[in-house]
C-alpha positions, -999 to +999 in steps of 0.1 A: -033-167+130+002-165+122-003-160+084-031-132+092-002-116+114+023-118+085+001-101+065-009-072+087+028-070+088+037-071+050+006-048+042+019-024+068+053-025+055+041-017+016+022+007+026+053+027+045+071+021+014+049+038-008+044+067+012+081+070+017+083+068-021+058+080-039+071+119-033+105+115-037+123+110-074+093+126-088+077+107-111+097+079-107+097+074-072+055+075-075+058+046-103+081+025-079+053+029-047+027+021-072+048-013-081+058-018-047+023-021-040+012-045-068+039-068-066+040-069-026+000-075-026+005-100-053+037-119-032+016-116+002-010-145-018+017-168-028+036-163+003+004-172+023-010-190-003-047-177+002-069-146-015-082-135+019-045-128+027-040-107+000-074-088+011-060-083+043-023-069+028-045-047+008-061-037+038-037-033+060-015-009+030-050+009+033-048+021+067-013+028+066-021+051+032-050+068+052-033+075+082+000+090+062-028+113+040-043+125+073-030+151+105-008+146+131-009+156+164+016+182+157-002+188+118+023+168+103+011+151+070+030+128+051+009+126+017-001+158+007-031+164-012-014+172-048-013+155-081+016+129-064-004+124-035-036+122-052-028+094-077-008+075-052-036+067-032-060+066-057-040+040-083-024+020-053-058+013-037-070+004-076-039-016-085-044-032-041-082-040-056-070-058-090-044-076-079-062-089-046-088-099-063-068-117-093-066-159-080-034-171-073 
């Protein structure tokens, strides 16, 4: 239980690092949220030492990514819909995908 907790936690955490980043330092800050992603979904499996932990990091950067990309309740929104935006959510949740499924 602890372990699915950490990873909730870890996923979550990624996932408000990449939105932080992926607009700022433009293109390199998009590049460092897409790494940030792929090497945090990658160390949530050996820090856990299971692949349905890395599912549930990938998961959990998921939500985070969705919520960001969606309103507010005062019509804030935290990833816009441009190229930035567009590939950031597109590549992390393909490089999430690759490197939860890749064994440990």
């Amino acid at each position: 239980m602890l372990k699915f907790v950490g990873s909730v936690i870890l996923g979550a955490l990624i996932g408000f690092i990449g939105v932080i980043l992926h607009n700022a330092f433009q293109p390199f800050g998009l590049i460092l949220a897409i790494l940030v992603t792929a090497v945090g979904v990658n160390f949530a499996g050996e820090l856990f030492g299971s692949r349905k932990f890395k599912i549930v990091t990938g998961l959990a950067w998921l939500l985070v990514a969705l919520r960001a990309g969606s309103y507010g309740q005062s019509f804030e929104i935290l990833i816009i819909s441009n190229s930035y935006g567009n590939i950031f959510l597109l590549g992390g949740l393909l490089v999430a995908t690759i490197f939860a499924r890749k064994k440990i």
